[in-house]
N, C-alpha and C positions, 0 to 999 in steps of 0.2 A: 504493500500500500504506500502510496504518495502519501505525507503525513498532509501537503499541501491542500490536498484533498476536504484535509477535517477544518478547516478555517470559513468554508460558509456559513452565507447568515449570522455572520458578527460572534459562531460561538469558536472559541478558545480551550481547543480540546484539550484535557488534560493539567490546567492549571493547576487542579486541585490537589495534585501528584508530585512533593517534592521527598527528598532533593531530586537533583536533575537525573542522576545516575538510575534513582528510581522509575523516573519518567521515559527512559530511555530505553528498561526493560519492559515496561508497559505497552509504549509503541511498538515493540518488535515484537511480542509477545500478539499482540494484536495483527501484526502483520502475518504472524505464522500461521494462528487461531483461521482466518478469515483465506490463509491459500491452502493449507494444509488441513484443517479441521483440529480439532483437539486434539484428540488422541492420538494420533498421529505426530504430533510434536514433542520435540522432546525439549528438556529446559536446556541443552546444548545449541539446539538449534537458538532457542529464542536468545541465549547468552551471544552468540555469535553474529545474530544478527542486529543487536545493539553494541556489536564492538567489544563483548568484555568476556572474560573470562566463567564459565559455569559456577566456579565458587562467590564469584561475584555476585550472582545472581540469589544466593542465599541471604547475603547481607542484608538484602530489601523485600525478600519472600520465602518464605520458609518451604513453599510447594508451588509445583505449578495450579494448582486449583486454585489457593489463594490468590495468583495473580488473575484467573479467568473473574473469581469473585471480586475484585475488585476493580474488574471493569464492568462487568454486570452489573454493580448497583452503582457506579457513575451512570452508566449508561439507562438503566432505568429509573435514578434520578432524575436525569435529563428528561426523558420520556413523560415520566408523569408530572414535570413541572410545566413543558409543551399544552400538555392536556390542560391542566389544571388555571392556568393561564389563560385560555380560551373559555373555559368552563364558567370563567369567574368574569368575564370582561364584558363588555357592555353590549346592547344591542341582542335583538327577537334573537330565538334560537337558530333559526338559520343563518345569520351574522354567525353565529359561535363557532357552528358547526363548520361552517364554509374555512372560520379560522383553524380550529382544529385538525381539520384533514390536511385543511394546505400545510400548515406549519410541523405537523406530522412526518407529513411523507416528503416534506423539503428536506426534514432533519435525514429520514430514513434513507433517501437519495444523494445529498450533499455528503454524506456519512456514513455509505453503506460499506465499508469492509467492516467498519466497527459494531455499524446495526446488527449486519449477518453476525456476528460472534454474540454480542449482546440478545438478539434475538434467539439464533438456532443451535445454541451451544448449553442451554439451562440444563440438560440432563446430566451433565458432566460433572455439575456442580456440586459438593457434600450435600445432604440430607440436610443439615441447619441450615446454607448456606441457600439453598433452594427454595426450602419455605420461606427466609425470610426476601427471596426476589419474588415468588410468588405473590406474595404481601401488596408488595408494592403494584404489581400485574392488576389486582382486582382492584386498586385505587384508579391506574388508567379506566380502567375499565371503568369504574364507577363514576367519570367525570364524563366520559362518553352517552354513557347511558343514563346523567342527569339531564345534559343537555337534549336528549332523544325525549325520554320524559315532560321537559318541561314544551318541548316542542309541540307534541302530541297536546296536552294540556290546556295548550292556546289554539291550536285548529292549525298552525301551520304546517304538521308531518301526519302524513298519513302513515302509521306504523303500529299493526296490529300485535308485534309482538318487538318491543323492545329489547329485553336480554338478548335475544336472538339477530338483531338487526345490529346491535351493540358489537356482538362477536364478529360480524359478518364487517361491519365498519372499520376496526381493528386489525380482521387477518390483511383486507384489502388494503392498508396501508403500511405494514409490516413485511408485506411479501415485497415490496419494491425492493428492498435492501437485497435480495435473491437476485434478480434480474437488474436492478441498475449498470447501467455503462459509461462513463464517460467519456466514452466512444459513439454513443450512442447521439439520434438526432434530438429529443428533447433534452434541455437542462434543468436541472433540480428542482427548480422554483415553476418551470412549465410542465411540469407531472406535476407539482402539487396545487398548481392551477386545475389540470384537468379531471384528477380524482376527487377536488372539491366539486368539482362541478358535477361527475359524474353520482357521488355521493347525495347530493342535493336534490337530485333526480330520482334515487335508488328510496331516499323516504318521501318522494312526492310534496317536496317544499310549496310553500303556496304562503300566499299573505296571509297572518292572522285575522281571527273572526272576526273582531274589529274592523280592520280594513276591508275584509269583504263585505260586510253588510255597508257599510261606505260607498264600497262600489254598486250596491244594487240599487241606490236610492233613486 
């Protein structure tokens, strides 16, 4: 991975990551994660390909799992503050929702070797370390399916079963990090252009009942 890569949309990957020696197995660790898969890697690899030594790499992580766990819950940190952000910010639910997706699947496209690892790598994870990303999973989840909720609530989603439409919102903005190219003809911000759009479609957005009876007058 281009670390160049993770610098869209003003976020600063990895700040949170010091000292730097740390950050460095992070990045490479993440690079490995995202071409090789887990398990497949070995902590020689990930030492080598930040430059240092495999004993090195003890200094700053006791296991390779501990490093996948702590990009996993950076990584679904980020995620549910995306959500939650949208969830909480102003404007009918379709404003929220149009923000939610796009700024979703900008993150998951702008950031997808890390999303791929952050997303399709959770089983990898220890049993404690699992639950507690878990955790944080049904939080996105639940900022998703307030804003679905409150949509429904006002007349503007037609959405006969929300948990369900919730999931469905979710995997379709997750899966981009799988197929993203930056080889590719669209760029990060125009997929998440289009899957808000397609989203807003998918729960049959419409002006609140307000504004319709407005319009019948």
């Amino acid at each position: 991975m281009d670390s160049a890569e993770e610098t869209a949309g003003g976020y600063q990957p990895w700040s949170e990551v010091t000292p730097d020696a740390a950050r460095r197995l992070l990045v490479a660790a993440v690079d490995a994660f995202a071409e090789r898969g887990y398990h497949a890697t070995t902590t020689r690899d990930i030492a080598g390909r930040a430059g240092m030594s495999p004993a090195a790499l003890y200094i700053h992580y006791k296991t390779k799992e501990e490093l996948l766990h702590r990009i996993s819950r950076i990584g679904h940190d980020k995620a549910l503050e995306i959500l939650t952000t949208a969830a909480d910010g102003p404007g009918r639910a379709a404003d929220r929702l149009d923000a939610a997706v796009r700024s979703f699947v900008l993150w998951h496209a702008a950031h997808h070797h890390t999303a791929r690892v952050v997303q399709y790598e959770l089983d990898a994870l220890a049993p404690e370390h699992r639950s507690e990303i878990v955790a944080l999973r049904r939080q996105s989840d639940a900022a998703v399916r307030r804003i679905l909720a409150d949509g429904v609530a006002a007349g503007e989603f037609d959405v006969p079963d929300v948990p369900g439409t919730t999931l469905a919102v979710l995997s379709l903005c997750i899966d981009v990090a799988r197929w993203f190219s930056v080889a590719g003809q669209r760029t990060p911000d125009e997929v998440g252009a289009l899957y808000a759009d397609l989203v807003l479609r998918m729960v049959g957005a419409r002006p609140p009942k307000a504004e319709r009876r407005g319009l019948q007058k």
